[in-house]
C-alpha positions as CSV (number, residue, x, y, z in Angstrom):
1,X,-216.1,-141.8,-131.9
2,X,-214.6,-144.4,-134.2
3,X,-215.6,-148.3,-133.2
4,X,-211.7,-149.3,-131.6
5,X,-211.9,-146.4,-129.1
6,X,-216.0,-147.8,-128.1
7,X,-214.4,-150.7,-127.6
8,X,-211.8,-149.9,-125.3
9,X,-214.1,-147.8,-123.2
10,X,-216.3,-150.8,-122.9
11,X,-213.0,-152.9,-122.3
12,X,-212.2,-150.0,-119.8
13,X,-215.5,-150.4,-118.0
14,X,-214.9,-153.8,-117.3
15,X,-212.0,-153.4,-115.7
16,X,-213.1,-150.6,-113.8
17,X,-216.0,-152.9,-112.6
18,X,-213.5,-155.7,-111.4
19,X,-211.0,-152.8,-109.8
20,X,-212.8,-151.3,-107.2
21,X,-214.1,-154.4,-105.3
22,X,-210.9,-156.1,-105.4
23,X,-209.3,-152.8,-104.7
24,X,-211.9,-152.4,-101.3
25,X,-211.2,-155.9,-100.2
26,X,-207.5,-155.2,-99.4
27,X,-209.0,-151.9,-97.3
28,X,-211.4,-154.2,-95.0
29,X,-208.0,-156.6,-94.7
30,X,-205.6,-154.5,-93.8
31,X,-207.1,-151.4,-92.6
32,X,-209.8,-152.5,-90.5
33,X,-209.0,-152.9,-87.1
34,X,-212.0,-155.3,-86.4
35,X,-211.1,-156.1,-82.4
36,X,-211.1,-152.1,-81.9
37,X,-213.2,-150.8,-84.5
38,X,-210.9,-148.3,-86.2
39,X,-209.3,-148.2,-89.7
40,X,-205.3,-148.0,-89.5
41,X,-203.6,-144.9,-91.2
42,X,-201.5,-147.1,-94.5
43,X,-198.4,-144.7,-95.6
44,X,-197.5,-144.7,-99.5
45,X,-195.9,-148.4,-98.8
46,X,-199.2,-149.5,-98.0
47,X,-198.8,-150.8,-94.6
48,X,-199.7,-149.3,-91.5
49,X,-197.4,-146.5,-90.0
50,X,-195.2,-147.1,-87.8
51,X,-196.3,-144.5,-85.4
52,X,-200.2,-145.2,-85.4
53,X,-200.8,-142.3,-86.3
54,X,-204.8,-142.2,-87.4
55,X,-205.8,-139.6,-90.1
56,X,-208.9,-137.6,-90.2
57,X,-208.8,-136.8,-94.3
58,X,-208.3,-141.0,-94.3
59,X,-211.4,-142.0,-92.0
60,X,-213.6,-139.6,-94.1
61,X,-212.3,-140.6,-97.4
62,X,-212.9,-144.5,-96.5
63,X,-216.4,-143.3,-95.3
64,X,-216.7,-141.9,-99.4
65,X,-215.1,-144.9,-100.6
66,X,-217.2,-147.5,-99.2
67,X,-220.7,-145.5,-99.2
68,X,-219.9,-144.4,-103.5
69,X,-219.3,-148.1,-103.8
70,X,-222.7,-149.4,-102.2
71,X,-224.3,-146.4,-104.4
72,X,-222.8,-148.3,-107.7
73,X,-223.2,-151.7,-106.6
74,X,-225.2,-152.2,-104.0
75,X,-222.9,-155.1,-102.5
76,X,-224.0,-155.3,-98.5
77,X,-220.3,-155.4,-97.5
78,X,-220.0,-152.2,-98.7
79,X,-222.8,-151.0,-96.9
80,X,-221.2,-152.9,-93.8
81,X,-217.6,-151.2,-93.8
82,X,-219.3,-148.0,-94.7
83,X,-221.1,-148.3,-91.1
84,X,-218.2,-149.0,-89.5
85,X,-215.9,-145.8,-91.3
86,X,-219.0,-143.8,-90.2
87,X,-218.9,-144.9,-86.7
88,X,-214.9,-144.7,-86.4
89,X,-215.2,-141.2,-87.9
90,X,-217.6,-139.8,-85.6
91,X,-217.3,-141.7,-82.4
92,X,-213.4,-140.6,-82.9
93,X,-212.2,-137.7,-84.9
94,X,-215.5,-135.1,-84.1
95,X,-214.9,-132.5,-82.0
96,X,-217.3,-131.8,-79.9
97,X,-216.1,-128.8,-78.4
98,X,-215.4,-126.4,-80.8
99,X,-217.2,-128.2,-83.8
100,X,-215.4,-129.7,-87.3
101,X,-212.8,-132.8,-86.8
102,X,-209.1,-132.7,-85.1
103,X,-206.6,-133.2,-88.2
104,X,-205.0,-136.4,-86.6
105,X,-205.4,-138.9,-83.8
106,X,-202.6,-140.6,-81.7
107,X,-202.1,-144.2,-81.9
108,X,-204.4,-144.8,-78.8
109,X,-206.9,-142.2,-80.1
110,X,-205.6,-138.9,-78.1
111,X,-205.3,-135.9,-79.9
112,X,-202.4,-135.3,-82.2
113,X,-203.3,-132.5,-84.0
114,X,-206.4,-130.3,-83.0
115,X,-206.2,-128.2,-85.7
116,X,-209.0,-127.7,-88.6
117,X,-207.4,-127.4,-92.0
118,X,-210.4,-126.4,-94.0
119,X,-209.2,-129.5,-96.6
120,X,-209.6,-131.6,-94.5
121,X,-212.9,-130.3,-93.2
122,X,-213.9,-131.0,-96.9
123,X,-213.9,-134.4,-96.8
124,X,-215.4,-134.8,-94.0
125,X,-218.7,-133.0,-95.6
126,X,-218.2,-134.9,-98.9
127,X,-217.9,-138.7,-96.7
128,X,-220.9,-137.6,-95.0
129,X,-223.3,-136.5,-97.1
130,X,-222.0,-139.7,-99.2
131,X,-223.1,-141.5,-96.9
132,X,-226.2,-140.3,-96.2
133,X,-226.8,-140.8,-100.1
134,X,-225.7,-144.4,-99.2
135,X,-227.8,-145.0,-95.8
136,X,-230.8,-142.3,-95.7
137,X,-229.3,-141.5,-91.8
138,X,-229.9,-137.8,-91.4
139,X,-227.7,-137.4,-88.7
140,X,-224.8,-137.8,-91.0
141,X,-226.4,-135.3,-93.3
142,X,-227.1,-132.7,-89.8
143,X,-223.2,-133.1,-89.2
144,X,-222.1,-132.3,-92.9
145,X,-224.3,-129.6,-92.8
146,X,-222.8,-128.5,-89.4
147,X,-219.4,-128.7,-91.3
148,X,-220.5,-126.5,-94.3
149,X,-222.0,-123.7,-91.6
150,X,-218.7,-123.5,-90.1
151,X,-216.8,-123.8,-92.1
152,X,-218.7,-120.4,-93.8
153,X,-219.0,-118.6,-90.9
154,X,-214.7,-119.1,-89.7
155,X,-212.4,-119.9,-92.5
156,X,-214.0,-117.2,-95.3
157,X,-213.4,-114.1,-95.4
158,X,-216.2,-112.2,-96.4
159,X,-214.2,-109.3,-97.7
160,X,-212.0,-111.0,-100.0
161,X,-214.3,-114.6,-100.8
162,X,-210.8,-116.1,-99.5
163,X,-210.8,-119.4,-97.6
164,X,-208.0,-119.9,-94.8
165,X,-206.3,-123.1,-95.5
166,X,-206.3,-123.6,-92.2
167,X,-207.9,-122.7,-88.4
168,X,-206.6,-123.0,-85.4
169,X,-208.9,-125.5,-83.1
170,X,-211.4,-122.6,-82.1
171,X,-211.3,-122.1,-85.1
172,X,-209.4,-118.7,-85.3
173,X,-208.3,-118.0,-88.9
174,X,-204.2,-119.0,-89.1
175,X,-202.5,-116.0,-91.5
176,X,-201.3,-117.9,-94.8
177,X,-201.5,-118.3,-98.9
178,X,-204.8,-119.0,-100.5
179,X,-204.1,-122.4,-101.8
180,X,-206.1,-123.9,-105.0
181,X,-206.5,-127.8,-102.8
182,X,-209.0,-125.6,-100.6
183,X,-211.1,-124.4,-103.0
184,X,-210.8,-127.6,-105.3
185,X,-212.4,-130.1,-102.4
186,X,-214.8,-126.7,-101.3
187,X,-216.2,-127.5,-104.8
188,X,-216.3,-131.2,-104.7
189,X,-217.8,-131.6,-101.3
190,X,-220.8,-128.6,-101.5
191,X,-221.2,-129.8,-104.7
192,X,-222.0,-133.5,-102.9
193,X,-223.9,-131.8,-99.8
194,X,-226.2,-130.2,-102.6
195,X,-226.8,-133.1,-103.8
196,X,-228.0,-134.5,-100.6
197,X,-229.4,-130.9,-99.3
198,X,-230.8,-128.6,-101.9
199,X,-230.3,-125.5,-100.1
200,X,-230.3,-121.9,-101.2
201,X,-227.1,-120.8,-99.1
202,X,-225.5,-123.7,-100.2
203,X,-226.0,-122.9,-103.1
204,X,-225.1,-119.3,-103.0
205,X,-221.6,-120.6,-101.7
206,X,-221.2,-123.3,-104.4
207,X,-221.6,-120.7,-107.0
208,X,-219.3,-118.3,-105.6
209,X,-216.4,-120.6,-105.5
210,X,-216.6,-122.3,-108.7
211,X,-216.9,-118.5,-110.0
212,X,-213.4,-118.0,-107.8
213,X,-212.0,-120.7,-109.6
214,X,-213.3,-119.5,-113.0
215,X,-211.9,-116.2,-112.5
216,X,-208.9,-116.5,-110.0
217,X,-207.3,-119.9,-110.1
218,X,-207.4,-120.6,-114.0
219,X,-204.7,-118.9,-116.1
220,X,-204.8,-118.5,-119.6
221,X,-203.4,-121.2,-120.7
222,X,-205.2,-123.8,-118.7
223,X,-203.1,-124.3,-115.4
224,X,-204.2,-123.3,-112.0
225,X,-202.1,-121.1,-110.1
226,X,-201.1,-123.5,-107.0
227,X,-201.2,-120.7,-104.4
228,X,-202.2,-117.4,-103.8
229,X,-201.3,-114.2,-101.9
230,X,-204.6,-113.4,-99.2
231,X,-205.3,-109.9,-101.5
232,X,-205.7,-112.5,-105.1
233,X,-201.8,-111.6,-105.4
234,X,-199.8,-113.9,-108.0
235,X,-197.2,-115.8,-105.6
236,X,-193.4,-116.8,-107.1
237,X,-194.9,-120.6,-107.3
238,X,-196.1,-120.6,-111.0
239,X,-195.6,-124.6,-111.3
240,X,-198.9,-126.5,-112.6
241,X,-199.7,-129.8,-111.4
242,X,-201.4,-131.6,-114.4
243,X,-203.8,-133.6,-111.9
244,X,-205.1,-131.0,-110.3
245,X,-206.2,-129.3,-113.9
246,X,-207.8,-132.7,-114.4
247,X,-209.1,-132.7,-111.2
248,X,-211.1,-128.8,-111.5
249,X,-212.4,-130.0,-114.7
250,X,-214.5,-132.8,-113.7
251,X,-215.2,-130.9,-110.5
252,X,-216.7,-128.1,-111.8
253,X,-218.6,-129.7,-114.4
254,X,-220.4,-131.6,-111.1
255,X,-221.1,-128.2,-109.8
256,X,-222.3,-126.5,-112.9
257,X,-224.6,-129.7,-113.2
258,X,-226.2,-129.5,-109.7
259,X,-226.8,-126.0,-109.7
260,X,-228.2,-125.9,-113.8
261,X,-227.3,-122.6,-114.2
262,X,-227.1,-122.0,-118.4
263,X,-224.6,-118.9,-117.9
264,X,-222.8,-120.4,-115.9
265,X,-222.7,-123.9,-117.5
266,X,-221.2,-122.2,-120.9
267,X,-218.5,-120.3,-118.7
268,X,-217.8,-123.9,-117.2
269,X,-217.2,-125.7,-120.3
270,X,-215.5,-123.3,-122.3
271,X,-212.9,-123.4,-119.3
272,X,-212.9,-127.1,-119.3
273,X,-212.4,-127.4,-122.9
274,X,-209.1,-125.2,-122.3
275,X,-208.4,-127.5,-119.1
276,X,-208.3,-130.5,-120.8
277,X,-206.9,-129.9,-123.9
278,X,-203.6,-128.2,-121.6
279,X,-203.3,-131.7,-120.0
280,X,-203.2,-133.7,-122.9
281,X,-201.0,-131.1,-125.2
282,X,-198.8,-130.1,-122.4
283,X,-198.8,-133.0,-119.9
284,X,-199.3,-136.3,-121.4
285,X,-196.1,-138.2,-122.1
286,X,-196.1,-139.3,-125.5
287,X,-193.7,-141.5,-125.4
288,X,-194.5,-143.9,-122.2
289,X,-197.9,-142.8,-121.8
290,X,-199.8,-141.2,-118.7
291,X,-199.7,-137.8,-117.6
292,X,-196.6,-135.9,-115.8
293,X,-196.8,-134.6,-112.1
294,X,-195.7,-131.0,-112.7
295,X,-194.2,-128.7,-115.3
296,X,-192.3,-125.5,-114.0
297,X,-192.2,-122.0,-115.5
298,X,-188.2,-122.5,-117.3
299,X,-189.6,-125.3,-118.9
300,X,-188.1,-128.2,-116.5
301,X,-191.0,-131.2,-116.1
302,X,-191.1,-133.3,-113.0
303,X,-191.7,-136.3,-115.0
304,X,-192.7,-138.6,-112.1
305,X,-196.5,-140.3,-112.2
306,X,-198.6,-140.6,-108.8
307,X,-201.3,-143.0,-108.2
308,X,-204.1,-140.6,-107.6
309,X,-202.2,-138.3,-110.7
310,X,-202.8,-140.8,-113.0
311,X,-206.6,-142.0,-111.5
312,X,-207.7,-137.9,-111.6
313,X,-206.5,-137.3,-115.4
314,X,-208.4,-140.2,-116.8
315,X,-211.1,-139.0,-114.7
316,X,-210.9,-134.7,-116.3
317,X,-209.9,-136.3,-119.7
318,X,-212.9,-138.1,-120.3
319,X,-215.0,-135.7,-118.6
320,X,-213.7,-133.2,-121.1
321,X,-213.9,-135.5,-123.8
322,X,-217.4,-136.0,-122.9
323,X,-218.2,-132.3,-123.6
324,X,-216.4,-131.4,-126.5
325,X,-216.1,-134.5,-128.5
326,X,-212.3,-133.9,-129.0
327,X,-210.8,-137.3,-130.1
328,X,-207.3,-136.2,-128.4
329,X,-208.8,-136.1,-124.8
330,X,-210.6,-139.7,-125.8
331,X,-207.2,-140.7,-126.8
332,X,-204.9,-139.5,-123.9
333,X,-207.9,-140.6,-121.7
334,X,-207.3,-144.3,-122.8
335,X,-203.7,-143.9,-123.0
336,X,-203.4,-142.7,-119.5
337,X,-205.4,-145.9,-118.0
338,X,-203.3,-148.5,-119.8
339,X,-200.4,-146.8,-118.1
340,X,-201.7,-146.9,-114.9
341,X,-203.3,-150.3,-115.1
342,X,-199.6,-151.6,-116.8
343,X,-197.5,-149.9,-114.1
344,X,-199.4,-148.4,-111.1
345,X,-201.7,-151.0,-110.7
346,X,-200.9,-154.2,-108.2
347,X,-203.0,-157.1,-108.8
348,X,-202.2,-158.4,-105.8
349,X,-202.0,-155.4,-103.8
350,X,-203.2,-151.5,-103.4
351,X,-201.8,-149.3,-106.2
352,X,-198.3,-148.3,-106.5
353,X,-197.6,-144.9,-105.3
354,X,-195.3,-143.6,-107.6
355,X,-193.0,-144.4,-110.4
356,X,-190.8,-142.8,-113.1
357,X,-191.7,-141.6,-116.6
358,X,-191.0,-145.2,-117.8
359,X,-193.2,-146.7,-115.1
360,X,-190.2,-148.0,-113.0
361,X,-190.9,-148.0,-109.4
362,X,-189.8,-145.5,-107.1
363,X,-189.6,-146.5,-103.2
364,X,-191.0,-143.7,-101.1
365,X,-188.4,-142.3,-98.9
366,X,-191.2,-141.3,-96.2
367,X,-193.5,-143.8,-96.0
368,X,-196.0,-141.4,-93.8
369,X,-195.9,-139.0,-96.8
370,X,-198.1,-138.9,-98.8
371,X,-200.5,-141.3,-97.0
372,X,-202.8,-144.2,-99.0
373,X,-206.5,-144.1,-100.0
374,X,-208.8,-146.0,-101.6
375,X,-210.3,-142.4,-102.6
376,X,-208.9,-142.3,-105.8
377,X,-208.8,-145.8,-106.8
378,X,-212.6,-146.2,-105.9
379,X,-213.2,-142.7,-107.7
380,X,-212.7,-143.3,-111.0
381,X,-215.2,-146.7,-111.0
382,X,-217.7,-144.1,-109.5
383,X,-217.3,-141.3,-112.0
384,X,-216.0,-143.3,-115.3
385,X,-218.7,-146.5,-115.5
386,X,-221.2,-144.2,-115.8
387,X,-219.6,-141.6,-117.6
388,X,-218.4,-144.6,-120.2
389,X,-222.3,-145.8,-120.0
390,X,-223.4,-142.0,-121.5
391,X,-220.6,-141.8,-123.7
392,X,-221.5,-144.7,-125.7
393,X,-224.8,-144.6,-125.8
């Protein structure tokens, strides 16, 4: 790595450091409902929806957000607003009946939606065992761990290793495609539990979904298939969403890492190597900078940038980079954050949502879709500062 490109990592890291705390004060402002102890839903506008609607994948993700953020920086208000996401979450969303979390809460905190999509399921295991990284309280890790059993024993199937996107509220498997969200966040929130509970049938499952992803979700050339039929059956959707490349990448390289395999480690980053050199070839923007949402099978690109897009290919890029040395990951890595620090970015405010190729704005036509989180924007201080840190060292 030449000296200009150590100095904008190190540039980079500063930022990154700055970011997140300014980017988690605006949460505890306009989020936390101090008077009835709950965090307001924020649409893609970034104020609060209309309706009230209160989201299960949000509470959980602010529980990650706040607890990752005490684990970097040990700042007590961190530690505060992560006590209060882990008392809205389970005081409100748990269900104690049937076991998991409802998908969405009414306004005054009555059941929306009771059923369990296993994505969202995820995050509730990855907040929690966060959090229990954060705060040592082991009935956070017992309720993860809950989670995990679960969601093992209902939404696999042990025939086929495939994972129902989504249950019913008993649980009952609903008929549907395999879709490559589930097993991404599977990954990234047994890959977390393990960190916080070493266990062998955790384990067991961990390896058998990163090997799914290895060997049914990555095509040839370095896109995932977005859904699947229930038998491993192609689908007619063959579109590849860049970010979610960029996103498997870094995800299984956490996984490979916890479970310190060597076979399966050298199957991992060969894989990577193909992940990340797909994004930057075939869906960076050379021209404005930052990395496309979607490229389609007659060549067409959906040349629109998302805020968690942009946050997860700076995230795989420099992961990648990180394990094969390739200057053109380093390089679209970099690019990728001046772009989204130039135009997604709101000094003043949470990150945009969206914009065009050119970084113009676009206004969201449905606010309440998709909803805000300081998931992603918290993220890639978590990962990157200490990935920058090895890098340069």
């Amino acid at each position: 790595m030449d000296e200009k490109s150590k100095e904008r990592l190190k540039e980079m890291r500063e930022q990154l450091l700055l970011e997140m705390p300014r980017l988690l004060h605006y949460w505890k402002q306009n989020s936390w409902d101090a008077e009835n102890h709950v965090f307001i839903t924020l649409g893609c506008d970034n104020r609060p929806l209309k309706s009230g609607k209160r989201s299960t994948v949000l509470a959980a993700r602010i529980l990650w957000a706040f607890s990752s953020a005490f684990r970097l920086n040990h700042d007590t208000g961190c530690r505060e607003m992560a006590d209060q996401a882990y008392e809205d979450l389970t005081v409100h969303y748990l269900d104690r009946v049937y076991g998991g979390a409802f998908e969405s809460l009414c306004a005054d905190g009555t059941v929306l939606n009771d059923s369990k999509v296993v994505y969202t399921q995820t995050y509730l295991i990855y907040g929690l065992s966060e959090y229990y990284l954060a705060s040592g309280c082991t009935e956070a890790l017992e309720t993860a761990i809950e989670i995990f059993q679960t969601v093992e024993k209902y939404s696999r199937d042990p025939l086929t290793d495939g994972y129902a996107a989504s249950c019913r509220r008993d649980w009952s498997p609903e008929k549907g495609l395999l879709t490559v969200d589930t097993y991404l966040h599977l990954t990234e929130a047994y890959t977390n539990l393990y960190k916080a509970w070493p266990d062998a049938c955790l384990k067991e499952s961990l390896r058998r979904i990163a090997n799914l992803l290895l060997d049914r979700w990555i095509r040839p050339n370095g896109a995932l298939f977005q859904t699947l039929q229930a038998d491993w059956k192609e689908t007619d959707d063959l579109s590849d969403r860049f970010a979610d490349d960029a996103e498997c990448a870094w995800m299984i390289l956490e996984a490979a890492a916890q479970m310190n395999e060597p076979p399966l480690t050298e199957r991992v980053n060969r894989t990577v190597s193909l992940l990340t050199e797909h994004i930057a070839v075939d869906g960076y923007d050379t021209e404005h900078g930052g990395v496309f949402d979607r490229s389609y099978p007659d060549g067409h690109i959906d040349d629109g940038k998302m805020w968690w897009e942009e946050s997860e290919s700076v995230i795989g890029l420099l992961y990648g980079y990180r394990e094969t040395k390739e200057p053109l990951l380093l390089e679209k890595a970099l690019g990728t954050w001046d772009f989204l620090r130039k135009y997604i970015i709101d000094p003043t405010g949470e990150w945009k949502w969206k914009t065009q190729a050119d970084g113009t704005y676009i206004e969201p036509k449905n606010p309440s879709d998709p909803l805000k989180c300081p998931y992603h924007g918290t993220r890639i201080s978590v990962l990157c500062i200490p990935l920058i840190d090895e890098i340069c060292n």
